[in-house]
VOVEXLO-795919 format. One line per 10 residues: number of its first residue (from 1); their letters; for each residue x, z negated, y of C-alpha. Coordinates in nm, 4 decimals. Last residue first. Layout:
BEGIN
NUM = a = X/Z/Y; ...
***
This chain:
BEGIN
536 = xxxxxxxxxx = -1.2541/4.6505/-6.1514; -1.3014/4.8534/-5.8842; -1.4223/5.1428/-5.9867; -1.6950/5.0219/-6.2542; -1.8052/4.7110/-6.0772; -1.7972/4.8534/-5.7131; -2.0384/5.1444/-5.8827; -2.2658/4.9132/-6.0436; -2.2983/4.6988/-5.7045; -2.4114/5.0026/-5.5311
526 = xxxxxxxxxx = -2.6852/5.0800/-5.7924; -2.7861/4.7612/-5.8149; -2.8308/4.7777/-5.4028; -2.9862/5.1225/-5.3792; -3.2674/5.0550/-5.6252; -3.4716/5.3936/-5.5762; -3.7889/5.2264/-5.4611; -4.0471/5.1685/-5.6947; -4.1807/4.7907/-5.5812; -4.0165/4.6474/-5.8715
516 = xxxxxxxxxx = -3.6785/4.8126/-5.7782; -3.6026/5.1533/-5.9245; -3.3394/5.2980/-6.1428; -3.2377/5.6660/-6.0844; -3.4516/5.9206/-6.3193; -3.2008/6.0579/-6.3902; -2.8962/6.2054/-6.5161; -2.5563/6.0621/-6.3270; -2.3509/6.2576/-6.0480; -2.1043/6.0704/-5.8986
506 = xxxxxxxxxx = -1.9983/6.2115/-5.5680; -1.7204/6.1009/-5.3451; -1.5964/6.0381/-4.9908; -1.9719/6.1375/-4.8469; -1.9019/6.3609/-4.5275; -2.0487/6.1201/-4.2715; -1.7181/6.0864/-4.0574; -1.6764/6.4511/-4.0568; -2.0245/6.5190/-3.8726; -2.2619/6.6673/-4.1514
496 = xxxxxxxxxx = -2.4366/6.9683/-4.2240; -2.0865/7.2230/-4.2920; -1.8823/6.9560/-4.4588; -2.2115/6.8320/-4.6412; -2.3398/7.1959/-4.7844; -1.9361/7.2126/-4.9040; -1.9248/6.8655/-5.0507; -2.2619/6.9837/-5.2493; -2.0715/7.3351/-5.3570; -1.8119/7.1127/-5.5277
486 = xxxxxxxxxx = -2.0385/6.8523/-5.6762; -2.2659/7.1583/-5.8478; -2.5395/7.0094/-5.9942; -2.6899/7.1473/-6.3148; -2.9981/7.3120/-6.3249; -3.3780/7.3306/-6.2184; -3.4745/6.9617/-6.1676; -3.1979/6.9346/-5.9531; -2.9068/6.6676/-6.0905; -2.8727/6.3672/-6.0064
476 = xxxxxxxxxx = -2.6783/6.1647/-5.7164; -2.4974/5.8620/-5.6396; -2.3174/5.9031/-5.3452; -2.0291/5.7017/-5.1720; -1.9779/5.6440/-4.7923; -1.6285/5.4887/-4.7378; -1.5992/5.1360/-4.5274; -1.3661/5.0337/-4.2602; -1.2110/5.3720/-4.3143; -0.8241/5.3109/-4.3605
466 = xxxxxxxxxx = -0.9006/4.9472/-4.5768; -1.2307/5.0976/-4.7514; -1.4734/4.8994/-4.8746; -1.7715/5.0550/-4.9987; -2.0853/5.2015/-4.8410; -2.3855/5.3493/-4.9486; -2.5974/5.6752/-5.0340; -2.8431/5.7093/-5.2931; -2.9426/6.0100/-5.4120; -3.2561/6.2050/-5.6616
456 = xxxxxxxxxx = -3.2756/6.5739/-5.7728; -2.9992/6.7271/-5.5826; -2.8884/7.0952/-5.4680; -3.1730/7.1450/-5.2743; -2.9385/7.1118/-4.9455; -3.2313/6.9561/-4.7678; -3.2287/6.6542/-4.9863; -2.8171/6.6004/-4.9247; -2.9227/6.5930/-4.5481; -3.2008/6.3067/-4.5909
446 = xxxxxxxxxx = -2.9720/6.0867/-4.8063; -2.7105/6.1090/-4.5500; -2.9282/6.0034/-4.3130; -3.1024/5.7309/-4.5452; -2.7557/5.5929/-4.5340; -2.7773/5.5198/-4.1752; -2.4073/5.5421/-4.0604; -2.2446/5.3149/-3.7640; -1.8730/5.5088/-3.6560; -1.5871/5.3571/-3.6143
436 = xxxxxxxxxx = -1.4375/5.5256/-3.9114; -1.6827/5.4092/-4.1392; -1.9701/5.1429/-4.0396; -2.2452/5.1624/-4.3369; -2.6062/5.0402/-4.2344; -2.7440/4.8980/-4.5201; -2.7954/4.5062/-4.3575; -2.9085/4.6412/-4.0464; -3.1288/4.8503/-4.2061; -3.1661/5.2344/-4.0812
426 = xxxxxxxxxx = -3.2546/5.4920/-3.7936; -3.6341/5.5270/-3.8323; -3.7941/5.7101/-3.5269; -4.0834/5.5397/-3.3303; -4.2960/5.7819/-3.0757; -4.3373/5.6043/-2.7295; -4.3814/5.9270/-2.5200; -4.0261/5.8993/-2.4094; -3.8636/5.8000/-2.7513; -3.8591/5.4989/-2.9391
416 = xxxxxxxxxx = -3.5624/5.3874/-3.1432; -3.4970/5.2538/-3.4634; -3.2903/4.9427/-3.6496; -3.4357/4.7533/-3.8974; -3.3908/4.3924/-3.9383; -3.7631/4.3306/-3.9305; -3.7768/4.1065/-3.6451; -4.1413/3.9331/-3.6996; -4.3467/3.7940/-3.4638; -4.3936/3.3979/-3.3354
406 = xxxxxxxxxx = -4.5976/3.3641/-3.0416; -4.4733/3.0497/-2.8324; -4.7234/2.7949/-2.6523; -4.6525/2.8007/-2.2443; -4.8103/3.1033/-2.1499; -4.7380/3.1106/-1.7834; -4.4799/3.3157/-1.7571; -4.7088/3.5989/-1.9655; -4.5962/3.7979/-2.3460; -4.7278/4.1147/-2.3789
396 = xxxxxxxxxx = -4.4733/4.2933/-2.3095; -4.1457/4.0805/-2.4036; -4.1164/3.8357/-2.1109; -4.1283/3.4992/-2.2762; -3.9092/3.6606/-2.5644; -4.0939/3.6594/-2.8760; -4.0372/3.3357/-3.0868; -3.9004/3.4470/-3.4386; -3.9678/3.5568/-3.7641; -3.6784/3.7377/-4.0121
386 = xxxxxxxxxx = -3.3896/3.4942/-3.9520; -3.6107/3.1238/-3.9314; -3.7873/3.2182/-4.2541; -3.4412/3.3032/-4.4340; -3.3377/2.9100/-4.3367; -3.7344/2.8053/-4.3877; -3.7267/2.8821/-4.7088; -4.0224/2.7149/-4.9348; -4.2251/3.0234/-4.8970; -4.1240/3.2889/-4.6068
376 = xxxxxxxxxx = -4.3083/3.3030/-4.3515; -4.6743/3.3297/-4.1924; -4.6906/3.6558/-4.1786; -4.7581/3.8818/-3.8888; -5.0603/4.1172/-3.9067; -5.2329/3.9782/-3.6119; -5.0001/4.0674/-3.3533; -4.6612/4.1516/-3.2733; -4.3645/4.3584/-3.4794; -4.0225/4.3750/-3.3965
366 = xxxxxxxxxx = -3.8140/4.6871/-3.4622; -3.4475/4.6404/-3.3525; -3.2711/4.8431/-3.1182; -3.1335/5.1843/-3.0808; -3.1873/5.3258/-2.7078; -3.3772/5.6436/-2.7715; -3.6214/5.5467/-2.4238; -3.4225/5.2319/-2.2825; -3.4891/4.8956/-2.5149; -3.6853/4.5866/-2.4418
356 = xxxxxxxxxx = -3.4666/4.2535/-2.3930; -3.4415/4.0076/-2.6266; -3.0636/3.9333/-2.5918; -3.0313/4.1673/-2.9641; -3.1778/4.4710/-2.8087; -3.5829/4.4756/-2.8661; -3.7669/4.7830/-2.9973; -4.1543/4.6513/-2.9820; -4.4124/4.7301/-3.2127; -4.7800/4.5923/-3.1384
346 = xxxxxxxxxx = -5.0916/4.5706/-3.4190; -5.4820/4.5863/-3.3715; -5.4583/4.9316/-3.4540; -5.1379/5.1144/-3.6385; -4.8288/5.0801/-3.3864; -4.6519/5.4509/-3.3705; -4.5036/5.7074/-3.5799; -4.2826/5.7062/-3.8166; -4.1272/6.0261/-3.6695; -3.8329/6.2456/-3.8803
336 = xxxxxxxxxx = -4.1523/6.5218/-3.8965; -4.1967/6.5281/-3.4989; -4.4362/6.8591/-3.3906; -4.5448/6.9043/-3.7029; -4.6538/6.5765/-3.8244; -4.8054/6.4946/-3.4940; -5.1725/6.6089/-3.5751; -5.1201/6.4238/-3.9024; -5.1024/6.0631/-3.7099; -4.7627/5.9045/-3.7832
326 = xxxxxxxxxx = -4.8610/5.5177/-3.8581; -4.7010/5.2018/-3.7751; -4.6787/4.8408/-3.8893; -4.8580/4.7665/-4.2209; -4.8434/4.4056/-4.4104; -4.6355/4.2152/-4.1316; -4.3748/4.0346/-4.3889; -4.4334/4.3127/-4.6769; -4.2661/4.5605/-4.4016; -4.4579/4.9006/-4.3157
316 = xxxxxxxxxx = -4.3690/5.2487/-4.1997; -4.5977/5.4789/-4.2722; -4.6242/5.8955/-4.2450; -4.9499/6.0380/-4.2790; -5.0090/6.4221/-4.4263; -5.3433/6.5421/-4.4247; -5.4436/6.7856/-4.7384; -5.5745/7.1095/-4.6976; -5.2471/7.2720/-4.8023; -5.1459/7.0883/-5.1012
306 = xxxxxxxxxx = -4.9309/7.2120/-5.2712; -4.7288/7.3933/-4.9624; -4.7430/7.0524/-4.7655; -4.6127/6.8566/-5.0904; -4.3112/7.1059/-5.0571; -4.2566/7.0715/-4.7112; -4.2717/6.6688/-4.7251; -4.0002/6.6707/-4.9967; -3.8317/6.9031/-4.7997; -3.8406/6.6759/-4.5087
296 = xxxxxxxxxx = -3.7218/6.3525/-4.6939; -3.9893/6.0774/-4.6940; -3.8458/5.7773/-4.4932; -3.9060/5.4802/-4.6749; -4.1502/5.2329/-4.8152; -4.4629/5.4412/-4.7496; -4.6141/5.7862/-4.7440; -4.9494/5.8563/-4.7299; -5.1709/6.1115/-4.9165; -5.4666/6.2917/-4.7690
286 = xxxxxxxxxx = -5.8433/6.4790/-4.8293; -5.7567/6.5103/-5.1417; -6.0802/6.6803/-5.2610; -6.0187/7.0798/-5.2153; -5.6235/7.0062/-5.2320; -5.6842/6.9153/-5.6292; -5.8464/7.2425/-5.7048; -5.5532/7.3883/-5.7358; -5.3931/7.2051/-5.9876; -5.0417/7.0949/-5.8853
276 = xxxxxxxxxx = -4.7418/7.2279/-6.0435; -4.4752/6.9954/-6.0716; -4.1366/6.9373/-5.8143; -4.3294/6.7388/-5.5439; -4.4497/6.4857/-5.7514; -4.0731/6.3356/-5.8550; -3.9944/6.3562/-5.5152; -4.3540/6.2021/-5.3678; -4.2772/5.8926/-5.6230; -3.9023/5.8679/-5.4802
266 = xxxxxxxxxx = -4.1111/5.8573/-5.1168; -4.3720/5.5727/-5.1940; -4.6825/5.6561/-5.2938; -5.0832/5.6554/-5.1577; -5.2961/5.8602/-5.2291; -5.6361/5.9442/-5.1597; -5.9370/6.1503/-5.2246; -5.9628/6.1195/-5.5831; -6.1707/6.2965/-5.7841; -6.1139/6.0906/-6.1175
256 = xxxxxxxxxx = -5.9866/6.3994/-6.3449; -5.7444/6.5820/-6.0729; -5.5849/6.3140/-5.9422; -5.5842/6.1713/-6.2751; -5.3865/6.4677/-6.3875; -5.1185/6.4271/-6.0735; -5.0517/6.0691/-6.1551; -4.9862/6.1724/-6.5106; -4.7620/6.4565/-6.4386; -4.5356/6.1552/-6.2778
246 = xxxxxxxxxx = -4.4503/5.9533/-6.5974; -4.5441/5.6945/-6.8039; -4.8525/5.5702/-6.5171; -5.0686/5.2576/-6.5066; -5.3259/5.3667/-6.3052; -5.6027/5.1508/-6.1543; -5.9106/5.4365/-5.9916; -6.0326/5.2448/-5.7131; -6.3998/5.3327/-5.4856; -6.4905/5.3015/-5.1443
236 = xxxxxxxxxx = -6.7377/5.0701/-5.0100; -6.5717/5.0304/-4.6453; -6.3683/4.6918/-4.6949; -6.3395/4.7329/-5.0575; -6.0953/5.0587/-5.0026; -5.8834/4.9222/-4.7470; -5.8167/4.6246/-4.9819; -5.7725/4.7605/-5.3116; -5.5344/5.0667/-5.1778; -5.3311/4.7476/-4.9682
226 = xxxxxxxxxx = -5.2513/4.5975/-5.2665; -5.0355/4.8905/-5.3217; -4.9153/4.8921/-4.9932; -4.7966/4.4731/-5.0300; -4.6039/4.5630/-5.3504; -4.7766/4.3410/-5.6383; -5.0217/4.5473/-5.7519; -4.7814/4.7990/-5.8483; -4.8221/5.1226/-5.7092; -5.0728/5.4120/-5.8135
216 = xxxxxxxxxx = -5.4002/5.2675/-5.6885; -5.6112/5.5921/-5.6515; -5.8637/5.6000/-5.3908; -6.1671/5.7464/-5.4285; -6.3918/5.7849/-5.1174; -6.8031/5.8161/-5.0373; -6.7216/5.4604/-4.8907; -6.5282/5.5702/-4.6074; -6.1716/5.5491/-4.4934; -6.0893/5.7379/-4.1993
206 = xxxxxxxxxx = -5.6398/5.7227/-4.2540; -5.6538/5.5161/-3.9189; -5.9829/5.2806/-3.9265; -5.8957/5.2013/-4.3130; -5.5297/5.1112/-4.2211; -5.6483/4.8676/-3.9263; -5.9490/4.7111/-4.1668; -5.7381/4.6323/-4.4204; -5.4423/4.5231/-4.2119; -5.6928/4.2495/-4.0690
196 = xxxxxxxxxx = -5.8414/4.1255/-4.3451; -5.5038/4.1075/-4.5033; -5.2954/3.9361/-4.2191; -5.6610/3.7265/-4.1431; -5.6827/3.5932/-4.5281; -5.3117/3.4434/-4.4474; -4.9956/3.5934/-4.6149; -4.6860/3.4093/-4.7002; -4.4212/3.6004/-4.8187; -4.1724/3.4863/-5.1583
186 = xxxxxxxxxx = -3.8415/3.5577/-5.1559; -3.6978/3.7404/-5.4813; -3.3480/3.5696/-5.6054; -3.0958/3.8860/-5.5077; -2.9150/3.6672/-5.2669; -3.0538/3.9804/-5.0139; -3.3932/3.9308/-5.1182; -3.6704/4.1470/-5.2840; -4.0123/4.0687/-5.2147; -4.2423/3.8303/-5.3792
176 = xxxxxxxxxx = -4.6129/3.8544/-5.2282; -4.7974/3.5081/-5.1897; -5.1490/3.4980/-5.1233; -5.4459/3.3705/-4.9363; -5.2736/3.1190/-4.7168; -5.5750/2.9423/-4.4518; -5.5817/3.1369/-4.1091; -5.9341/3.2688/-4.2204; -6.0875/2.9489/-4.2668; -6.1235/2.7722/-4.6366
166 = xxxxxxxxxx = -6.3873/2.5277/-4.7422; -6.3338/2.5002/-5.1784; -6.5674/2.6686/-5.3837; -6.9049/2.5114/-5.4794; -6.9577/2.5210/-5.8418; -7.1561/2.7398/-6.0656; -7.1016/2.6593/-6.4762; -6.8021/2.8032/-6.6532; -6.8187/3.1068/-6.8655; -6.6173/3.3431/-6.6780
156 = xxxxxxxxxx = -6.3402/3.0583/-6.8281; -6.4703/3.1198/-7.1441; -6.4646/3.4985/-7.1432; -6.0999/3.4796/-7.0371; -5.9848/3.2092/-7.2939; -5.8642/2.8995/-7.1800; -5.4959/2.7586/-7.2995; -5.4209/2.4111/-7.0979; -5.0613/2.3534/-7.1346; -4.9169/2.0587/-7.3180
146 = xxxxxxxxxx = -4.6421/2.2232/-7.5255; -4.7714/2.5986/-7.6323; -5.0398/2.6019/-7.8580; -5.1199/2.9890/-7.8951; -5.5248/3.0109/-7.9358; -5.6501/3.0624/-8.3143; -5.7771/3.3370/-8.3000; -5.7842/3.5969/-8.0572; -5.7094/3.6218/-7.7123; -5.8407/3.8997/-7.5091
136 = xxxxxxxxxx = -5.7574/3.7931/-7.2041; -5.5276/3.4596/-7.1976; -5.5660/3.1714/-6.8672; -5.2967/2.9463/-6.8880; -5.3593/2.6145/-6.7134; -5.1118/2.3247/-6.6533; -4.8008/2.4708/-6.4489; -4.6225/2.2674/-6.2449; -4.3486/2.1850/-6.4022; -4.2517/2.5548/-6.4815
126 = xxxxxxxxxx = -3.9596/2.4326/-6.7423; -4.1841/2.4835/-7.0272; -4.3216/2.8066/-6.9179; -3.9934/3.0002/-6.9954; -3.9331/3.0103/-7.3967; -4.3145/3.1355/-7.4582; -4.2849/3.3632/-7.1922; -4.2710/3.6498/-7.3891; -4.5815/3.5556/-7.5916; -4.7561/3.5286/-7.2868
116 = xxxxxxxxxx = -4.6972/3.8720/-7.2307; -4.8261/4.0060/-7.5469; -5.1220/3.7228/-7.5441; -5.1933/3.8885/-7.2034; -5.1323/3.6299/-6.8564; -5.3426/3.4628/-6.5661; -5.1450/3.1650/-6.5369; -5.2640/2.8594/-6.3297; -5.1061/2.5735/-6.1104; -4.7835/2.7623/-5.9652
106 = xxxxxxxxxx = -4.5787/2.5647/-5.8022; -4.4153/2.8009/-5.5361; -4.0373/2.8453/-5.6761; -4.1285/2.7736/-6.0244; -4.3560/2.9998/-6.0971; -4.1632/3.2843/-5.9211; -3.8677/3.1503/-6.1099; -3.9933/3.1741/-6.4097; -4.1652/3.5295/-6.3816; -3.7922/3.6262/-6.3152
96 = xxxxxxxxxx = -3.6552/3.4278/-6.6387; -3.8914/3.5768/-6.8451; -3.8743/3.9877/-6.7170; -4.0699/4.1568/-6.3932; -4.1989/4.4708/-6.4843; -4.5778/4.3284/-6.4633; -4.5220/4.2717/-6.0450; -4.6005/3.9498/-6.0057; -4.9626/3.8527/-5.8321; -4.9165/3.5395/-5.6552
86 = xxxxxxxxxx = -5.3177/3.4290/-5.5562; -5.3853/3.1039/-5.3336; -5.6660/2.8524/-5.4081; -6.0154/2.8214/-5.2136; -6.2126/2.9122/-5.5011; -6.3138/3.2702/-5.3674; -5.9064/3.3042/-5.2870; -5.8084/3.2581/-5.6575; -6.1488/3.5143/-5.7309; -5.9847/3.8201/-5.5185
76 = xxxxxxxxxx = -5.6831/3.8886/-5.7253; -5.8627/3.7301/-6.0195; -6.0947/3.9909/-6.0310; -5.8253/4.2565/-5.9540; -5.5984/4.1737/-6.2412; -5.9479/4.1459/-6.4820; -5.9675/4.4977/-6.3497; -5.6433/4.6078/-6.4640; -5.3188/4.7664/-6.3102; -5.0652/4.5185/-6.5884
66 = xxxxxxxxxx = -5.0964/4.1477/-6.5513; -4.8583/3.8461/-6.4768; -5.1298/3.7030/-6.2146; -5.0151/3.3740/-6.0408; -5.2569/3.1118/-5.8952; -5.1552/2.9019/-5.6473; -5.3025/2.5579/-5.5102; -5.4507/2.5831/-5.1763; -5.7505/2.3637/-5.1944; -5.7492/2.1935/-5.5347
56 = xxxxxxxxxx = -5.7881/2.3855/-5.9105; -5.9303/2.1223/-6.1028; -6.0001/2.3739/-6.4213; -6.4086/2.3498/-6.3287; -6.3230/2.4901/-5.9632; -6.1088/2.7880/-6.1536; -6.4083/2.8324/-6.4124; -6.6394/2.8720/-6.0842; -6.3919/3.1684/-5.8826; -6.3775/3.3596/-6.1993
46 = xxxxxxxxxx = -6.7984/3.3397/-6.2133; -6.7807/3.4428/-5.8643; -6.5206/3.7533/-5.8820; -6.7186/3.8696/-6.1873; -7.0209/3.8199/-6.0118; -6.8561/4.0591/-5.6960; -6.7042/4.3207/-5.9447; -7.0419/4.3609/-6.0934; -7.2609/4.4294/-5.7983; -6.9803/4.6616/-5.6196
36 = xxxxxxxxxx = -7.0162/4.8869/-5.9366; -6.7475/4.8405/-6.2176; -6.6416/5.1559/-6.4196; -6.4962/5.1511/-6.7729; -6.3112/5.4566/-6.9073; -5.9417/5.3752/-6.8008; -5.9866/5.1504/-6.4980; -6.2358/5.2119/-6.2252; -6.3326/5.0025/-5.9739; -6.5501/5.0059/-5.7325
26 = xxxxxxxxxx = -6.8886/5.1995/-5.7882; -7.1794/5.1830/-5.5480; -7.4873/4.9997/-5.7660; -7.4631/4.6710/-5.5514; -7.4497/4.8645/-5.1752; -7.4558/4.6500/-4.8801; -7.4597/4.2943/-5.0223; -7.1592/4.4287/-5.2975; -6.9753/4.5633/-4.9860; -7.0429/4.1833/-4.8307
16 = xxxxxxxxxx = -6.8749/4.0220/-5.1314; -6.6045/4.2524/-5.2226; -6.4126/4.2608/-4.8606; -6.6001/3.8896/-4.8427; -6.3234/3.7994/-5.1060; -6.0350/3.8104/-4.8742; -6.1605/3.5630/-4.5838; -6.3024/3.6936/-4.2369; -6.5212/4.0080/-4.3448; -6.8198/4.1163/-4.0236
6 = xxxxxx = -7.1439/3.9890/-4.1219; -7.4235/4.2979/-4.2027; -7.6686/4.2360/-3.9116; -8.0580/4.3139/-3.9593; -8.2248/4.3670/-3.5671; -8.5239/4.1598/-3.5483
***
């Protein structure tokens, strides 16, 4: 009789059938402790029993206010084990953010430090909901705070077997909190099929394998970084958590822990791309993938020159379909500004605004089909309603005769496809800045003043203008090398750009720029900070 390994469904079988396969492989790595496949899966069932023994029902959320650790990833994966929903927050957040998070989806149990619990000591009484506050490493005596529950860590891993909760694999498995446009975070829905499913799409495409190492550099709480857990787990591979100060410390444990992939986010790969990389480093990274934004070309050049052996991919993703497309290295060459196309097992349409599909390099709106789509937004249908929609009954794909609607999501961004169906980033709706007539993608002009070298980090946007409609400002720093010339900038921009995209002013500021939680240059404070100071 032929022996089957069972294909994942739910979350926790990523762990729980890698574990069956291969107990002594190692997964997870954090600082100098190591957890093989066999370990990470008890600890994910003994987590899983002290949550039954707490009460926790069917669905209820658990949120994890952690730095990268492995207890964060244990009870990533042991909420879902016990049937009940996982919200990890991103460990920059502040008081009254974690607040509302807790607040905003009900939050049963805490998974919290005593150093962060102590700053929350002023914020849990108003979370209603909240009755159990699980503490690592707490000593003695536990914090009393009001009538919450305080357990230990080791006690809760203490708790006798139970029998977890029946969940199927369209059941909620988590809630990632994403930036909104009120500037309260929204909180996406994800089923255990969106994540099964985008971890087994992203590890068919970048080749995932168990003999790799990848190295989970973004927050926990950004749907890519999660994503370096997942992909990983599903073929056997191995994490390294990092919990980085500053760049040269993502490229050292590169170079100490092996590791044969990365994954960042494009003001990351800037910061990277202007250090020395070990040589030896582009003998095992085998690739690193961009995500979050368009990575500018000389940033790309540059990492290409460090690391010569290394495969380039190109993403393009949205938290509220997980992963949508995927430039294969092969292509990188011939169509650098490309994201691509649809990863596996996932569809991307370019749809005008009536629903109808788009001319080759007509602009149009990116809508994503297929198993990857979300299931919402929590608790708001009104912003739910805007982002994921009923396809058009004759979108491809879509038959007369199918009478039920499919519901995909309409990212907001606009792009077009060209002949051979390759997808090319234009710019969000809501960023798009309309000067002189004219409709500017900021991340244009933020591409052009990369290529002149004469900036570290930039952010373009618009401001009201009443003889322009709106003028493009810049916020730039300077190069890593010097100073930065503002004249000689405006010069590289009259003689790169169209007149209508020539930036109306420059403020140069030292950096690092700020970033949002998920580590993208934070183009909307920064905006607002400069309407504040020169208008006011």
């Amino acid at each position: 009789m032929r022996n089957h390994t069972p294909d994942s469904e739910l979350l926790q079988d990523l762990v729980a059938i890698s574990a069956k396969r291969a107990p002594e492989s190692p997964a997870l790595t954090y600082g100098k402790t190591t957890l093989n496949y066999g370990e990470l899966q008890e600890s994910v069932s003994r987590f899983a029993n002290g949550l039954i023994g707490l009460g926790l029902a069917r669905g209820e959320r658990l949120a994890i206010y952690l730095e990268k650790r492995c207890e964060t990833v244990i009870a990533s994966f042991g909420a879902p084990a016990a049937g009940g929903v996982f919200v990890p927050l991103n460990p920059l957040l502040k008081a009254e953010q974690v607040g509302y998070i807790l607040r905003d989806c009900n939050v049963r149990v805490l998974v919290t430090s005593p150093e962060r619990l102590a700053l929350l000591q002023d914020t849990l009484p108003a979370c209603h909901d909240l009755r159990h506050v699980v503490v690592l490493d707490a000593g003695d005596p536990l914090p009393v705070l009001g009538g919450l529950n305080i357990v230990r860590w080791s006690a809760l891993l203490d708790a006798p077997p139970a029998p977890a909760h029946r969940v199927i694999d369209t059941d909620v498995v988590g809630i990632l909190y994403t930036s909104g446009s009120t500037g309260k975070p929204k909180g996406v829905v994800l089923s255990h099929r969106n994540m099964v499913a985008g971890a087994k799409s992203v590890a068919c495409y970048l080749e995932n394998h168990a003999g790799d190492t990848l190295l989970a550099a973004l927050p926990l709480s950004f749907d890519a970084g999660f994503s370096q857990l997942t992909t990983a787990f599903h073929v056997g591979a191995r994490v390294v958590l990092l919990n980085y100060l500053l760049p040269r410390d993502v490229i050292k444990a590169i170079e100490r822990e092996q590791v044969t992939g990365l994954t960042a986010v494009p003001p990351l790969y800037i910061q990277l791309s202007q250090l020395v990389w070990p040589e030896s480093i582009t003998g095992h990274l085998r690739y690193f993938a961009s995500t979050g934004g368009r990575l500018p070309r000389q940033t790309l050049d540059a990492l290409r020159r460090h690391l010569p052996q290394s495969k380039p991919f190109l993403m393009y993703g949205l938290t509220e379909a997980f992963r949508s497309t995927y430039l294969p290295p092969a292509e990188v060459d011939k169509r650098p500004d490309s994201i691509g196309k649809a990863i596996p097992n996932a569809e991307i349409l370019v749809l005008r605004e009536d629903g109808s599909p788009c001319a080759a390099n007509e602009p149009g709106e990116l809508v994503h089909r297929g198993a990857l789509v979300g299931l919402g937004y929590w608790n708001d249908a009104e912003k739910t309603a805007e982002r994921y929609k009923p396809l058009p009954v004759h979108a491809p794909g879509r038959e007369a005769g199918l009478v039920l609607p499919e519901i995909a999501v309409f990212s907001g961004d606009t792009v077009r496809m060209d002949e051979k169906g390759f997808l090319y980033f234009i710019g969000r709706r809501d960023e798009m800045i309309k000067t002189s007539g004219y409709r500017v993608s900021p991340t244009e002009v933020e591409e052009i003043l990369y290529a002149t070298k004469l900036v570290g980090e930039c952010v373009a946007f618009g401001v009201d203008d009443d003889r322009l409609g709106q003028a493009i400002q810049v916020i730039a720093t300077p190069p890593a090398d010097g100073a930065l010339d503002v004249a000689a900038l405006l010069a590289e921009c009259r003689v790169r750009m169209p007149a209508y995209m020539v930036p109306a002013g420059i403020e140069v500021r030292s950096g690092p720029l700020p970033r949002n939680p998920n580590g993208k240059i934070d183009r909307k404070t920064l905006a607002a900070e400069w309407v504040d100071k020169n208008t006011g």
